[in-house]
Structure formats: C-alpha cells, structure tokens
N, C-alpha and C positions, 0 to 999 in steps of 0.2 A: 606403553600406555601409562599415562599419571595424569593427576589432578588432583583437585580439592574436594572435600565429602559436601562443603557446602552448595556446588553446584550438583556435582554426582551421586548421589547415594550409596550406601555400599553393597544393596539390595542388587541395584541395577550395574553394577562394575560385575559380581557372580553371573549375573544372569548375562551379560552379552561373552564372560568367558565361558559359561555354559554354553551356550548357541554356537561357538566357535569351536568346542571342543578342543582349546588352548593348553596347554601345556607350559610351567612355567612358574613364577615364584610371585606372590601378590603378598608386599608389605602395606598393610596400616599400620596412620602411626595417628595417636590422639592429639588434643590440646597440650596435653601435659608432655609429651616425648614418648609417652612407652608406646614400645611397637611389637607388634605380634606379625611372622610370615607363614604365611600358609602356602603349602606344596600342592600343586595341581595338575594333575596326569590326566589331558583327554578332558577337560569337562571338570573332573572328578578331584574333590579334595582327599588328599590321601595321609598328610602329615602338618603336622603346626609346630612353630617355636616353641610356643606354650608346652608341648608336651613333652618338649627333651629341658626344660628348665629342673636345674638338680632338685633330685629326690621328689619331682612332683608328681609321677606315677604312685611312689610309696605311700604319698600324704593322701593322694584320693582313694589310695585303698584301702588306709584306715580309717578315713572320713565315711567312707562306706560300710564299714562293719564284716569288709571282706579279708581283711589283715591286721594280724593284733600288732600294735607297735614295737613289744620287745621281740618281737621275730624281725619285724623292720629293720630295727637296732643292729641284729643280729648280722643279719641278709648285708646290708650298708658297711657293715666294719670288713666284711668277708669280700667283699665286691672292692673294700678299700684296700686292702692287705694282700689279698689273695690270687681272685679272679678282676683285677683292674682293668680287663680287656672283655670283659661283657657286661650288656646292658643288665639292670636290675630283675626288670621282667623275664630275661633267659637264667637268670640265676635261679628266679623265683617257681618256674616252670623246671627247670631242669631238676630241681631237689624236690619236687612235688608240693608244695604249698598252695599254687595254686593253676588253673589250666588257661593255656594262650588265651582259650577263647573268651577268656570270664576277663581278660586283660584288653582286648581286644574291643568289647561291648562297655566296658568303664570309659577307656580313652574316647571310645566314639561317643559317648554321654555328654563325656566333659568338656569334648571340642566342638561338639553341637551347641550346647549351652552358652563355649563363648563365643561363639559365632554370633548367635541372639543377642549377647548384648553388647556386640560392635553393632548391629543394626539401629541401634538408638541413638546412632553417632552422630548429630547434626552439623561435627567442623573436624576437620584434621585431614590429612593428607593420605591418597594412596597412589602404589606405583606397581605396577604387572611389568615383568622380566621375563621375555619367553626363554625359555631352555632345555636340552634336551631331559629326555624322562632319566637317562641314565645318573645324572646329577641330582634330584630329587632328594635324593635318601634310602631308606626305609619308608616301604608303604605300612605306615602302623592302624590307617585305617580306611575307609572305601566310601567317601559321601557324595552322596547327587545333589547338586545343587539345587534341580528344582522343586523336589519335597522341602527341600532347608527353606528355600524363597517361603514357598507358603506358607511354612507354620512358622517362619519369621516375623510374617506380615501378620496373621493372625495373635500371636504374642504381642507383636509391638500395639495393636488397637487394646487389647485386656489390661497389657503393660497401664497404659491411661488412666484405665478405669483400677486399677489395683493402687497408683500412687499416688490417688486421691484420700485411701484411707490407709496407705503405708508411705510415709513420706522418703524413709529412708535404712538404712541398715543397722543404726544406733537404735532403732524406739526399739521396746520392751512389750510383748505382749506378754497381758494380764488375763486369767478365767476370772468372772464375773462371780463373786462369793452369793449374789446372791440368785440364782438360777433355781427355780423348784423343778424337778424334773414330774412332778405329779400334773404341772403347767403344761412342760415342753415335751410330751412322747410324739408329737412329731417333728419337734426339731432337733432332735437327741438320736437318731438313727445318724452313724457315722461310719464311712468306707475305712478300709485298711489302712488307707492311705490318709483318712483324717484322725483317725487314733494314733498313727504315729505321729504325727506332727502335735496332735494332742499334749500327746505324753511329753512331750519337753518343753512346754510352757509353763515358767515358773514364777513367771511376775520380776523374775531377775536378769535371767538369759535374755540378752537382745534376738532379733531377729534373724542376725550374720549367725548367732551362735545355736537359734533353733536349727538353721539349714542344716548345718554339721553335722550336730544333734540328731537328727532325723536321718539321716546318709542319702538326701532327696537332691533334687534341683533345684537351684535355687528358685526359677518360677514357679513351679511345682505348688512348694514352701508358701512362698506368698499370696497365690492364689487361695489356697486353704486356707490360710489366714484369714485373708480377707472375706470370705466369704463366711467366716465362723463368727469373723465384727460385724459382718451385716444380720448371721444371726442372731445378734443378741447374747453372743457364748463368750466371745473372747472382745478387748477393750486394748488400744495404744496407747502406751503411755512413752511422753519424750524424753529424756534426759536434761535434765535441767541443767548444762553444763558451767553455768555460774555457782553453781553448790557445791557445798564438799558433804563428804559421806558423814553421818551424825551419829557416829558410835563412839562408844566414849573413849577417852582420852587414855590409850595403852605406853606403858614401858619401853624403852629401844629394845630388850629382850624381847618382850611380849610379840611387837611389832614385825619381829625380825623373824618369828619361830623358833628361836634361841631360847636357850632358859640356864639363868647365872649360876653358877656354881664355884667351887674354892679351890680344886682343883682339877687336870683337865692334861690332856695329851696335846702336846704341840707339836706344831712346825713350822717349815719357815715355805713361801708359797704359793701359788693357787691351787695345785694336786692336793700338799699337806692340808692344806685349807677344806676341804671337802674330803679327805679320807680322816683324816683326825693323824696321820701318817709324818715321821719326822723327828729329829734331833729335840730332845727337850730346851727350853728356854724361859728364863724367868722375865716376866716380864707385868710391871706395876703400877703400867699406865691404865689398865680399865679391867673391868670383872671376866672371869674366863665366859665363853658361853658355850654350852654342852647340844647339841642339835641332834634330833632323832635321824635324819637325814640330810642329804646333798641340798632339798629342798628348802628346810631351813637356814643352811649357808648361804644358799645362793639369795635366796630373801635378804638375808641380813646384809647379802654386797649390792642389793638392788639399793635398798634401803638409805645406805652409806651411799652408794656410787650417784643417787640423786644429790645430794647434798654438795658434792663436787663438781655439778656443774654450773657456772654460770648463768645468769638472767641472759634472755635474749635481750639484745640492741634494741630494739622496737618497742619493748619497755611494756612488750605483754604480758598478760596474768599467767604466769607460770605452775600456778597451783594445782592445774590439773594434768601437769605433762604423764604422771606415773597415772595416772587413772585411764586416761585417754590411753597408753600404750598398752596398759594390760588389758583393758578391753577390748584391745584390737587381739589383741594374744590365746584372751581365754576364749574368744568366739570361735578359734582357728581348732585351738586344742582346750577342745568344751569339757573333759573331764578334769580341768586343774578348777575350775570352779570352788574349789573348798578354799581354794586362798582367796583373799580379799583385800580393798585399801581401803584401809583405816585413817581416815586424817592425813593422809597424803604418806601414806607407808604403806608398805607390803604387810600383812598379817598372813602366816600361813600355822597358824597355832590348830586351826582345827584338821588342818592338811597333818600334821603331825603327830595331834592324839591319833586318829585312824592309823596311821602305819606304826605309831607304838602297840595301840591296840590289835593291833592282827598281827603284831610282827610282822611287819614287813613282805607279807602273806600275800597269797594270789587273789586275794579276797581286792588289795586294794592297790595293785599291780598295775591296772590301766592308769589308775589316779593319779600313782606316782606318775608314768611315764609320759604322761602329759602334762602333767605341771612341770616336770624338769624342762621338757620340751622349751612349756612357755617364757620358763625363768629365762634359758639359756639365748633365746632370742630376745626379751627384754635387756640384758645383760648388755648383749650387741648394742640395741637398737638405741639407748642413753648411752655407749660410748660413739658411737657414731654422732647422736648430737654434740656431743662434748666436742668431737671432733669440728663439728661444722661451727660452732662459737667460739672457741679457743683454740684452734688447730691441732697438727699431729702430735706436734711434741709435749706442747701443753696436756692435751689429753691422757698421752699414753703416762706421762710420771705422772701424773693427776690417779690412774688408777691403781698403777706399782705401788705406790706410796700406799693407797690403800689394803692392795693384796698386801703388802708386807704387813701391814697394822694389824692388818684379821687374823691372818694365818695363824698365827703361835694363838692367840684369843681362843679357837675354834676349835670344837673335835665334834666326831659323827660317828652314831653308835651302828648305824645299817647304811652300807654303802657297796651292796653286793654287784658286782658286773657292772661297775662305773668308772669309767676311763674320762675322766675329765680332759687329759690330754688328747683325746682323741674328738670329743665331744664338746669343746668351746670355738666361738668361732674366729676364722681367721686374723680378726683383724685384733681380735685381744690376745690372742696368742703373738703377736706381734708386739703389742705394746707392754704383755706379761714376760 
C-alpha cells in the first residue's frame, strides 16, 4: 500500500492499519525528503526511526530533567570504547541511573508527539511494507492507534486555534511588565504545569527553547502559552530578522571569550588548541589569547571559522547566518544561553566570568555542558555550509589553515574531562 498524503491522510492510512491489524513497516516522507518509519505489530505501533537516530534517547533525557548531561558524556564515551554492543538505555539501566520503565514512558511521549505532528501533513508521500513481526526490531514501545487517532484529531483542531496566536517556533514570548496582580487574583491562579512553562519565559528564549526549557511537549508548551496571551499575562514578539543585535561594538578578544595576553602555552592543532597542550612556538603574527575554557576557544574558531566562508551564489544577505544557527543551537541546549551574537560574533564573555567565578564548580556544570554541546554542533554546522559553497577540499584547508593559526594563539585554563578528539564531529575530524 502507498500513495500520496494529499489524497490520503495519514490519520486515515493508521486507522485502516488498525482495522486490519497489519503488521509491517509504514514509511512517511515529507515535502522536503526527511522520512520517518514506523514499526507495526498487529495494529500496534511498537518502534520508529526516530527513536534509534544517534544519541536521541540521551538528548530527551536531558531535555527532560531526567539525566544530567555529564553522566550522558560519560555513559556515550563508555558505550563508545567499551560496551559498543549495547544500546544506551541497557547501559543506562544496567548501572542504575535510571529504570526501563522511566525509558520506556519518555520514548512513548516523544513518539506520540511526532506522530501529532506528521498529522498536520497536508502533501508528501507514504508507503506500508507488510512483514513478518520477527523483522521489526525491538518493541521499544506499545501504541494503539486508535486513542492516537483521537487525540490527533482533537490537537490538530486546538493546533488552528493556537497558530493564530503563535505563528511559529522562532517568536519570543514576553511577561507583560505591566500586570498588577491587586487587578488580576483571578487570572493569576496557575497549575503546575503553568508555572513551569512560566518560569522560563524570559523576553529572550524563543519558544523552541521554552519547550526544552520546561521538559514538556511541545503542544503542551503552546497551548499554555497561548492561553496565558489570551490572558493578558504573556505577549509574542517576532524576530525581526532584517536586524542585527545592537550591542556595542566589542574586541575580536572580547567577541571570541578570549582575553589578550603577553604570554601564553602553545601548540600546534585542534586538541592543543583547547587544552592549552603542546610544543612551544613563537609566533608574531597576532596577540596570544588566554581562555577560561574549551568554550571560549571554541567561540573564538566559530568566530574565525565565519569569516572563511564564502557569500552564497544567490547574493543573499548573509549577516545573519551565525545568529540564525546559534538560535537553532541554544533552543536545543537552552542552558548555553549566557553566550550571545554580538554584531555578528559569538560573545561568550559572560559564559566565562561564571566558570572563572565558581571555578569550574558544579555550580555551573550544566552551563558548561551545554554550551560546549552547542558550540560543537555550530562548529559542524558552518563547516558543512562551507562545504555546500565551496566544496570538500576547499572547506577542509579553509579550516586547517585556520586550526593551525589558532592553535599556538590559544591556551585553556579548565578543561577538565575533555577529550576533543573524542568529541568533534566527523566531518571536521576529517578535514583537521
């Protein structure tokens, strides 16, 4: 069985495999290519694509407040080196961190929710493969299709009515400065569930990055939202993205989290480069720069590593390529928020007074580890466009040339249990 979403819906493709108690493998695939398959025993969806894409189990368990991410860290390098022959989740239950079942009720959260919003699908393609159960997989989870039907259909009509006053996942909700609560004691009673969503409204955080934020769903998320602009509590603001950020005019030090100094531990590198680790070397083409952390390194090569790519062909405004990717970064990993783009730079100066001020201390321990997160996937995500504008070769000496420039420049005063070798990704490891 296949077709198109535009004639069949994908409401009604579950519900005639339900009614059949089918068995078998049902790919969607959107306008854009991505495709998600969902495993089907009897009726019953039991596994999805989505849920064996690397390290996605990890990432929702710290989106959730249910797993700290240097145990993450930990669990990942150990599963990489060690036990390469078991899933994360057995690693993570077998050393007691945390229990099946609490793994069990995440993934079924999180494959309910995208189920919901492939229902909104109005075009793209799908195809049902009957096959035996034994081929399937792992049953990682146990859904009835036709509780999913209804409270699909009932989301997809709220859906309507919520993305009248949330248009999308970039706008910024704002509290309303000026609310007297001596006005509003009856619009000022709030569930659990709206005090947390509350609390991470900051007039800065987009919306992608209250969800996180909050360890909710994302309809969940919205819904409160929305219902908090209808009462008069909370206001949308869009991002103007013709603008640049209007804070004053900083340093390449400043910019970068770096801070100039006379002299300075080198090397030669991207390891030396963020350890401060390596052969000494004089070198009198620019100032040493001294970084409290991996953090400010990695800032100062995002910094740099903008500068080296090329205008796109199209001859579009490129000014906001680094604003637009860290946004997508810090929503993901909401606790790197202390860094910011300044004028079309990374700034992580105030991400680096806290970790000098606590040393390095468990005080600010999540902070780090989510902003290195986000640096590191930034890092990627501008060499991968380099790649798509100037190709492989081009890109990869495009950012040697720059590792080599930085390296000996650079030292790090805390860079405890950081394996950058282990921890950048493939494809720059490739080109480094």
């Amino acid at each position: 069985m296949q077709g198109n979403l535009k004639q069949i819906q994908l409401p009604e493709v579950l519900q005639f495999i339900s009614m059949g108690k089918s068995t078998g493998l049902l790919t969607i695939r959107d306008p854009k290519g991505n495709e998600i398959t969902l495993m089907i025993a009897s009726g019953r969806i039991i596994n999805s694509s989505a849920l064996d894409r690397r390290r996605r189990l990890g990432e929702l368990l710290v989106q959730r407040g249910i797993l700290k991410r240097s145990v993450l860290s930990q669990i990942l390098t150990l599963q990489r080196t060690i036990e390469s022959d078991k899933r994360l989740g057995q690693i993570l239950v077998e050393r007691d961190y945390i229990q099946e079942s609490t793994i069990r009720e995440v993934l079924h959260l999180q494959l309910e929710e995208e189920i919901w919003n492939l229902f909104g699908l109005d075009s793209g393609e799908f195809k049902f493969d009957h096959c035996e159960e034994s081929k399937l997989g792992e049953a990682l989870v146990h859904i009835e299709i036709d509780p999913l039907l209804i409270e699909g259909t009932r989301r997809q009509d709220e859906w309507r009515k919520i993305s009248r006053t949330i248009p999308g996942d970039r706008v910024i909700p704002t509290l309303k400065g000026n609310v007297r609560i001596s006005d509003r004691k009856d619009k000022l009673r709030f569930s659990p569930s709206e005090w947390k969503v509350l609390a991470q409204i900051n007039g800065r955080t987009s919306i992608k990055g209250v969800v996180n934020r909050a360890s909710m769903g994302r309809f969940e998320v919205y819904r409160i939202v929305a219902e908090l602009v209808d009462r008069g509590l909370v206001t949308i603001r869009e991002v103007d993205r013709n603008s640049v950020e209007s804070a004053p005019m900083l340093s390449a030090a400043q910019t970068s989290g770096a801070h100039p100094m006379t002299t300075a531990k080198t090397g030669g590198g991207l390891f030396s480069m963020l350890t401060g680790s390596g052969p000494s070397r004089r070198d009198d083409r620019a100032e040493k720069l001294a970084c409290v952390s991996p953090i400010g390194a990695l800032s100062h090569l995002v910094n740099r590593q903008v500068e080296t790519i090329p205008p796109p062909r199209s001859g579009e405004n490129d000014s906001r390529l680094l604003a637009d990717i860290w946004a997508d970064q810090a929503s993901i990993y909401t606790k790197a928020d202390l860094i910011k783009v300044d004028r079309g730079a990374l700034n992580a100066d105030l991400a680096e007074s806290y970790l000098r001020l606590f040393e390095f201390g468990e005080a600010v321990q999540d902070c780090y580890e989510d902003s290195l997160e986000a640096l590191i996937h930034t890092v990627d995500a501008l060499y991968r466009i380099s790649v798509a504008r100037q190709g492989d070769k081009a890109a990869a000496r495009a950012i040697k040339e720059l590792l080599d420039d930085l390296a000996p420049r650079i030292t790090v005063t805390y860079a405890r249990e950081f394996k950058i070798e282990e921890r950048i990704p493939a494809t720059l490891k490739i080109a480094a």
